[in-house]
BAFI-3210 file (N, C-alpha, C; in Angstrom, 3 decimals, decimal comma, padded with zeros to 6 digits):
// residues 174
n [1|2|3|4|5|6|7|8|9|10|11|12|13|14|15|16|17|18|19|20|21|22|23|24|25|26|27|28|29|30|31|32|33|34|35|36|37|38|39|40|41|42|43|44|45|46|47|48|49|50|51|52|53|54|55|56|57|58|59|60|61|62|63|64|65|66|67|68|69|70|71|72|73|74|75|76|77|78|79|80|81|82|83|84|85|86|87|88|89|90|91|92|93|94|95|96|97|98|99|100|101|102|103|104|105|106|107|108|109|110|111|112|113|114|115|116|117|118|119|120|121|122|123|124|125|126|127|128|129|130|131|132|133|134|135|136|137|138|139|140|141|142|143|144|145|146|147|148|149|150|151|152|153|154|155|156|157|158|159|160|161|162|163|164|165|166|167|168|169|170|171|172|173|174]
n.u [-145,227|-141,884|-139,194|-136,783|-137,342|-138,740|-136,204|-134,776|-136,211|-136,220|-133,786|-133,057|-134,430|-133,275|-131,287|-132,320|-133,061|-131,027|-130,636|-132,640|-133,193|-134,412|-134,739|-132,001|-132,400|-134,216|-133,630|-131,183|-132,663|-133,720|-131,649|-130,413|-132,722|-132,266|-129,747|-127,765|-125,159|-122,755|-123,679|-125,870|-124,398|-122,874|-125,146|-126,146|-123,795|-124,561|-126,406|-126,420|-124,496|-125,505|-128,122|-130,089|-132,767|-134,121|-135,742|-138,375|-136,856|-134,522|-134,162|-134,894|-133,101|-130,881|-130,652|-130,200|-127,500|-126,221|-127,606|-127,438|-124,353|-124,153|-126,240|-124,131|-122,300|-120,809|-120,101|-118,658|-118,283|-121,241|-121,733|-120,948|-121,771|-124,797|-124,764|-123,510|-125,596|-128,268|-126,923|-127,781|-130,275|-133,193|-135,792|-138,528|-139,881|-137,487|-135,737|-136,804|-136,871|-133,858|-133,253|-134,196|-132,496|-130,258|-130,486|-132,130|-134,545|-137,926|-139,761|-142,423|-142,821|-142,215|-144,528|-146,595|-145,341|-145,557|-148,340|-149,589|-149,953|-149,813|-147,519|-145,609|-145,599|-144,758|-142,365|-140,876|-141,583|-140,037|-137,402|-136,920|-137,181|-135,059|-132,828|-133,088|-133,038|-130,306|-129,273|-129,202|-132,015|-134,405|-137,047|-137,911|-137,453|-139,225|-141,454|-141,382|-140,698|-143,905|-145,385|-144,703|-145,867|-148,565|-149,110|-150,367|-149,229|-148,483|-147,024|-144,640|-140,994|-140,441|-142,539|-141,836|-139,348|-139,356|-141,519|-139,763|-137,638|-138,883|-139,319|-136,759|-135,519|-137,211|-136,782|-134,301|-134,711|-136,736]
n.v [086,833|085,579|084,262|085,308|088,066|089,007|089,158|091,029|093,074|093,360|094,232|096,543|097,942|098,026|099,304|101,932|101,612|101,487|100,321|099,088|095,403|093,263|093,234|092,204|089,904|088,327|088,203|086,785|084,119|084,031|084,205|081,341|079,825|079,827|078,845|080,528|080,200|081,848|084,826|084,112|082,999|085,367|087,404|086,465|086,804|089,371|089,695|089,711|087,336|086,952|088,312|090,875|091,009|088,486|087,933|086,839|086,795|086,812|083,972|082,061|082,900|081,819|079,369|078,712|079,277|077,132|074,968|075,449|075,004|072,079|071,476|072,112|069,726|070,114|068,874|068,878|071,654|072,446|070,738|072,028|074,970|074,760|073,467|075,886|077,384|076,473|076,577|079,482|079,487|080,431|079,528|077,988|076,682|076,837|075,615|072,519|072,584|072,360|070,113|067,723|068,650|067,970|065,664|064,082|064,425|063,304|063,244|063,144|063,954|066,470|067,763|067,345|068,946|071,652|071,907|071,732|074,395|077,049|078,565|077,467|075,152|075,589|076,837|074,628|072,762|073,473|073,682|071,263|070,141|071,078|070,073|067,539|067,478|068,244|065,968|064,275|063,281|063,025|062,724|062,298|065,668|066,553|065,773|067,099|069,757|070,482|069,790|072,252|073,814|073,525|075,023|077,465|079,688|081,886|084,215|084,164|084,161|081,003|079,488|080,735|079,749|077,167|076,389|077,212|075,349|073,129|072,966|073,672|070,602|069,231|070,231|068,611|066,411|065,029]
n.w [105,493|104,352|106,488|105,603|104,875|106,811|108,753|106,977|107,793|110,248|110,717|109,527|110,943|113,257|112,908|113,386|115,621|117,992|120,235|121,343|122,947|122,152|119,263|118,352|119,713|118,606|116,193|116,372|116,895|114,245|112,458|112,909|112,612|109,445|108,767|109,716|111,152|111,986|112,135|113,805|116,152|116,669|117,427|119,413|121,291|122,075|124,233|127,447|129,755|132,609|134,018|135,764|136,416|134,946|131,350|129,558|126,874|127,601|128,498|126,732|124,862|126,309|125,820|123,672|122,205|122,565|122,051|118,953|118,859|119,650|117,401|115,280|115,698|117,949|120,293|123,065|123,641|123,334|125,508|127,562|127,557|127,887|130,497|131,503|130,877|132,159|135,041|135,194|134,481|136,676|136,421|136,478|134,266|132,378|133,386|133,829|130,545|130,530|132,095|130,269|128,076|129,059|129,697|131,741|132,070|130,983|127,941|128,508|131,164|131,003|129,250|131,403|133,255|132,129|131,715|129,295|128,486|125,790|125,532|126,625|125,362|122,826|123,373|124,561|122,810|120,476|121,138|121,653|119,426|117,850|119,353|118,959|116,234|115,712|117,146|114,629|114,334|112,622|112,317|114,881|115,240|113,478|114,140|117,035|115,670|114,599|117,054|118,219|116,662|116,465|119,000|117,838|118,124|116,427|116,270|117,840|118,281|118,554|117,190|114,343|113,772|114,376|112,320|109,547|110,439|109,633|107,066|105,876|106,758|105,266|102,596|102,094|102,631|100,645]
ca.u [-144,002|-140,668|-138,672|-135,840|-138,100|-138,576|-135,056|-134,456|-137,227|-135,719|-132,304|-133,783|-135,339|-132,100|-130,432|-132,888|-133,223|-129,465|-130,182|-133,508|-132,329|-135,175|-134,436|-131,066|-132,779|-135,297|-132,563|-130,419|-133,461|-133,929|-129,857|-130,352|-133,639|-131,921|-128,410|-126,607|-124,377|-122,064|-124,621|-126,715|-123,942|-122,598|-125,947|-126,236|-123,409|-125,153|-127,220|-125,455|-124,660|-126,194|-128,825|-130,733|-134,040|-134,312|-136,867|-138,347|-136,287|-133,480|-134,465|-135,040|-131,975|-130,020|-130,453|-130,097|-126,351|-126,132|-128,365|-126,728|-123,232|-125,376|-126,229|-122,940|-121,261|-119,392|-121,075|-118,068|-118,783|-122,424|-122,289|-120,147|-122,781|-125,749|-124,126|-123,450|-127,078|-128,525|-126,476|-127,708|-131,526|-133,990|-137,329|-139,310|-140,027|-136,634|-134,863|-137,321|-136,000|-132,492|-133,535|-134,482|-131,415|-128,979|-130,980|-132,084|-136,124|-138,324|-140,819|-143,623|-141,997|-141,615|-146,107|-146,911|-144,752|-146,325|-150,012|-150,369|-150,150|-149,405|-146,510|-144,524|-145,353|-144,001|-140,862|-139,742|-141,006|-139,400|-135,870|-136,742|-136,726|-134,039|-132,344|-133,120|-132,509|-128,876|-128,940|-129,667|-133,596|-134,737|-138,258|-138,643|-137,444|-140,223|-142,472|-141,546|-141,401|-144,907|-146,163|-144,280|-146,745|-149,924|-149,529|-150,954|-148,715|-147,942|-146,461|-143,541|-140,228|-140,300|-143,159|-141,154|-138,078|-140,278|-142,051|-138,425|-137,009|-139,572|-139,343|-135,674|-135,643|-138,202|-136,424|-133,055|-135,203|-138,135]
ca.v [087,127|085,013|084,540|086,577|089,299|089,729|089,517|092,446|094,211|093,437|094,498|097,906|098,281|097,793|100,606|103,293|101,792|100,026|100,296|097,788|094,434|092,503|092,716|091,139|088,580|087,808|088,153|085,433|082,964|084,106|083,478|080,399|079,034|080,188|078,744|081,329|080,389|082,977|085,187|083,966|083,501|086,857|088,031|086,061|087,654|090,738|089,317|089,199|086,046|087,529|089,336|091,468|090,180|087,607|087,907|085,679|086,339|085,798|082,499|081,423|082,560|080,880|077,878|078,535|078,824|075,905|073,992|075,939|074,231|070,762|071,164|071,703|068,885|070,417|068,207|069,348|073,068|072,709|070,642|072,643|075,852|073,982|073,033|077,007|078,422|076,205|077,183|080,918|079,265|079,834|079,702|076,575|076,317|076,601|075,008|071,700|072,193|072,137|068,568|067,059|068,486|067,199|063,738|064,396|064,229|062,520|064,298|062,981|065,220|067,990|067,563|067,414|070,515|072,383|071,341|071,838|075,756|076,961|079,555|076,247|074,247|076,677|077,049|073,712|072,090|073,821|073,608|069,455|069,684|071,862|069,264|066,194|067,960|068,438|064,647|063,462|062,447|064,209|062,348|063,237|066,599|067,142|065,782|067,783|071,145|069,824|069,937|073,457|074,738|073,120|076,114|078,321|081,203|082,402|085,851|083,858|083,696|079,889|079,559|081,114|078,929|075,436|076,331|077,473|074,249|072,147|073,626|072,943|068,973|068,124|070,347|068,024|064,646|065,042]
ca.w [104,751|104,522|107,246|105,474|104,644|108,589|109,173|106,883|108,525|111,661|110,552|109,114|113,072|114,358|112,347|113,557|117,084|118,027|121,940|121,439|122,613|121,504|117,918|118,070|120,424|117,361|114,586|116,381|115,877|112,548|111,597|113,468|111,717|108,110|108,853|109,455|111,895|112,400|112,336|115,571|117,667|117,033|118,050|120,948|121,801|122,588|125,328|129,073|130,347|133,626|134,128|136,709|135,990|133,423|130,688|128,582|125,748|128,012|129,217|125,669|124,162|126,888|125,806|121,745|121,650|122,916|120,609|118,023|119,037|119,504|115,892|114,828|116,262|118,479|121,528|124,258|123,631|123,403|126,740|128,542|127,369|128,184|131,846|132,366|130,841|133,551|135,956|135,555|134,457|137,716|135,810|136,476|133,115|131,906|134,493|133,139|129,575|130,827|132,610|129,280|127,238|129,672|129,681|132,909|132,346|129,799|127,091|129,668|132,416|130,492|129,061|132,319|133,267|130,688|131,532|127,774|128,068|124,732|125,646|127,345|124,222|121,709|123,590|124,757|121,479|119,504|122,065|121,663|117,812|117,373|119,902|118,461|114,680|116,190|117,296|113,827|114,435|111,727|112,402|115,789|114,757|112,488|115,319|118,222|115,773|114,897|118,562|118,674|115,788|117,414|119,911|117,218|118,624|115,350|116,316|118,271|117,753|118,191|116,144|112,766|113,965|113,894|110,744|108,916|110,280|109,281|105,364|105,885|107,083|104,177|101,642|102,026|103,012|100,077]
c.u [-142,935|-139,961|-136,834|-136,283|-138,714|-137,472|-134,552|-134,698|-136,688|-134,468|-132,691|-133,618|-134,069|-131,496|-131,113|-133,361|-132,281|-129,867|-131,668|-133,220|-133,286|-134,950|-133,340|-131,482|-133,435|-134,425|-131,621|-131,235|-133,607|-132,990|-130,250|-131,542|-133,494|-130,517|-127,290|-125,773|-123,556|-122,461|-125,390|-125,873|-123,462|-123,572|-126,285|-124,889|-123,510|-125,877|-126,018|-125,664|-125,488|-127,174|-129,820|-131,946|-134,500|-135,700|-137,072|-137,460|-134,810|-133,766|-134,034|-133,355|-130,861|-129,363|-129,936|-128,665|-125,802|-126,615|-127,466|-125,517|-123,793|-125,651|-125,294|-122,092|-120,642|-119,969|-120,005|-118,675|-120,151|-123,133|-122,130|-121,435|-123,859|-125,776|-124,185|-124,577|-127,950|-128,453|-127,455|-129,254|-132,173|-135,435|-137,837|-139,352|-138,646|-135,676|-135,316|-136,684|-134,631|-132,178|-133,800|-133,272|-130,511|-129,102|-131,247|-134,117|-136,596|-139,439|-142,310|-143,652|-142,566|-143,568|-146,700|-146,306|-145,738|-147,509|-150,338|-150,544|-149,147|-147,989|-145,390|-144,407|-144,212|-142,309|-140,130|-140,349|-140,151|-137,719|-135,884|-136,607|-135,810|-132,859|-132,366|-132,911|-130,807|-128,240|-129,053|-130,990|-133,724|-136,751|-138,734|-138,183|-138,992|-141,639|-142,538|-141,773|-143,735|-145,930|-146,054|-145,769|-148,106|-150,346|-150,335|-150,432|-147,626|-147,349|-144,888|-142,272|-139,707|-141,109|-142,229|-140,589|-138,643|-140,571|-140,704|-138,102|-137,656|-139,128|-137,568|-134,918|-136,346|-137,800|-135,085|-133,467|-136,857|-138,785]
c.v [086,108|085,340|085,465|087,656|090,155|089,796|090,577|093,223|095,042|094,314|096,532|098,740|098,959|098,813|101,674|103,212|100,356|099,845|099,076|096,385|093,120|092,316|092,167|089,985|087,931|087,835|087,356|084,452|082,484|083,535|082,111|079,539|079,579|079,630|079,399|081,104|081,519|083,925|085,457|083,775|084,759|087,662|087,801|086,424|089,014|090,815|089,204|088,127|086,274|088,227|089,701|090,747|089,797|087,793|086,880|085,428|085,840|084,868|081,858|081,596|082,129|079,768|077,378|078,195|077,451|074,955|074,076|074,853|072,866|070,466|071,026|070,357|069,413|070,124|068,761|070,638|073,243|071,780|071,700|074,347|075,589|073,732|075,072|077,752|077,903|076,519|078,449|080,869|079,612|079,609|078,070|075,374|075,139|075,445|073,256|071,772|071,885|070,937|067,449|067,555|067,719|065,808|063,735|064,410|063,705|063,877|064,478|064,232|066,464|068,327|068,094|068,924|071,533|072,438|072,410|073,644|075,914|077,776|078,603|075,736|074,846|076,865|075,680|072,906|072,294|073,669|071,864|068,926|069,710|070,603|068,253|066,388|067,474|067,054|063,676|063,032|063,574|064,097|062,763|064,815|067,276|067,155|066,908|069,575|071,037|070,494|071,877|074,606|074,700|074,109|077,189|079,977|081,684|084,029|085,646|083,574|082,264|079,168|079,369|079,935|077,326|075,481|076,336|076,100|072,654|072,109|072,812|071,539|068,856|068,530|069,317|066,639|064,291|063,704]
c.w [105,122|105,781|106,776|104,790|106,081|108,928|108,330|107,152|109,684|111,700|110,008|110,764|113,493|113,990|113,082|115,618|117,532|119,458|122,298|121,191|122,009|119,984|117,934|118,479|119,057|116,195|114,849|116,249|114,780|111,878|111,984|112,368|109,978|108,300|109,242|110,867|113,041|113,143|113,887|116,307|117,630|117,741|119,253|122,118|122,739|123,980|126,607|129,342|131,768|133,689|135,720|137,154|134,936|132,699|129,987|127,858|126,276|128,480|127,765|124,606|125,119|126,453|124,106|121,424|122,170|122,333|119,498|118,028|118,825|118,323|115,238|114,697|117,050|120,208|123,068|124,839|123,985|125,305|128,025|128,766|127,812|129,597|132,405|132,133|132,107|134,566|136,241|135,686|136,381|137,934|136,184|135,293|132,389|132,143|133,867|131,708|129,295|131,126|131,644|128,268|127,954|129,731|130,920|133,464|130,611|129,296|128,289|130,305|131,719|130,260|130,480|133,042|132,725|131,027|130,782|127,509|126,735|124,733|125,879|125,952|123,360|122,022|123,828|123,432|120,891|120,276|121,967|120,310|117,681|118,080|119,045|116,604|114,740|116,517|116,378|113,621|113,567|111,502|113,689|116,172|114,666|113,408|116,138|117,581|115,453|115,728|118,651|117,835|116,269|118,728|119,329|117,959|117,749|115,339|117,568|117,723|117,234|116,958|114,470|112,679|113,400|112,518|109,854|108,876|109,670|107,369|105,071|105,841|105,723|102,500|100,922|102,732|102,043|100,428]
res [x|x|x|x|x|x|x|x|x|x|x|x|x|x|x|x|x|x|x|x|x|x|x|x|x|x|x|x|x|x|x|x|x|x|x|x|x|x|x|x|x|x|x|x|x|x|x|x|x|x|x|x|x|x|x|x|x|x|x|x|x|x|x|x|x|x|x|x|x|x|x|x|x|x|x|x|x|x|x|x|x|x|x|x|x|x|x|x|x|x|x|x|x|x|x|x|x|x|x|x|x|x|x|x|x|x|x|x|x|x|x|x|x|x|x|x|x|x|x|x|x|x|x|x|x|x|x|x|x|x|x|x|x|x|x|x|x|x|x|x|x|x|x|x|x|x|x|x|x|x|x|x|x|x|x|x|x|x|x|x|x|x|x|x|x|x|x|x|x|x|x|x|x|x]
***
């Protein structure tokens, strides 16, 4: 199904179960890989800048509003965001994708990190598209979501996000 045919789904969810924070987590991707601005950061809103014990989805949406901004233009904001998700990052993983937004490690690095598990791929491709979308590369964009899809972890949020953004780039670069 469409990715705004899961975000109404999602949005449905959310009416009958408001205290589940996973669906806003997955409905700020969604705004995010559909444009909606507003939208995903309001939802990323919802998330604590802190947390007890970080989960995936907080790791991952750490790093989104910050892209988000990054895409915008609004490179102060999105460093300054980027500088404090780090900060709070203490995942291995993450902590590595933080090292390559800041300019701080190469794609290599990051491969090697990863040794090629598909859960790593999926997430920091798709955090190196969305990046380099935001930096104008609209070629190694298309690449790195690409790599992100090559995880075949089609029931991920990054997953959707890559595919969406891919549809997006080639609809406004035929």
């Amino acid at each position: 199904i469409s990715l705004e045919e899961k975000q109404g789904i999602l949005k449905k969810a959310l009416e009958y179960d408001p205290a589940n924070r996973m669906i806003p987590g997955a409905l700020a991707y969604y705004s995010a890989a559909l444009e909606a601005w507003p939208e995903a950061r309001e939802l990323l809103k919802k998330f604590p800048k802190k947390e007890g014990r970080p989960n995936a989805l907080w790791l991952r949406l750490q790093l989104l509003e910050a892209q988000i901004l990054h895409y915008q233009g609004l490179e102060a904001e999105a460093e300054a965001e980027l500088n404090e998700a780090c900060r709070r990052i203490r995942d291995p993983w993450f902590l590595a994708l933080c090292g390559y937004l800041q300019g701080r490690r190469t794609e290599e690095s990051l491969r090697k990190e990863s040794k090629d598990r598909p859960e790593e791929m999926v997430t920091g491709y798709t955090a190196l598209g969305f990046w380099a979308e935001g930096s104008k590369d609209k070629s190694m964009a298309l690449r790195f979501y690409r790599e992100a899809l090559n995880s075949f972890l089609t029931d991920w949020l990054e997953y959707d996000f890559a595919r969406e953004r891919i549809k997006k780039i080639k609809k406004a670069n035929p």
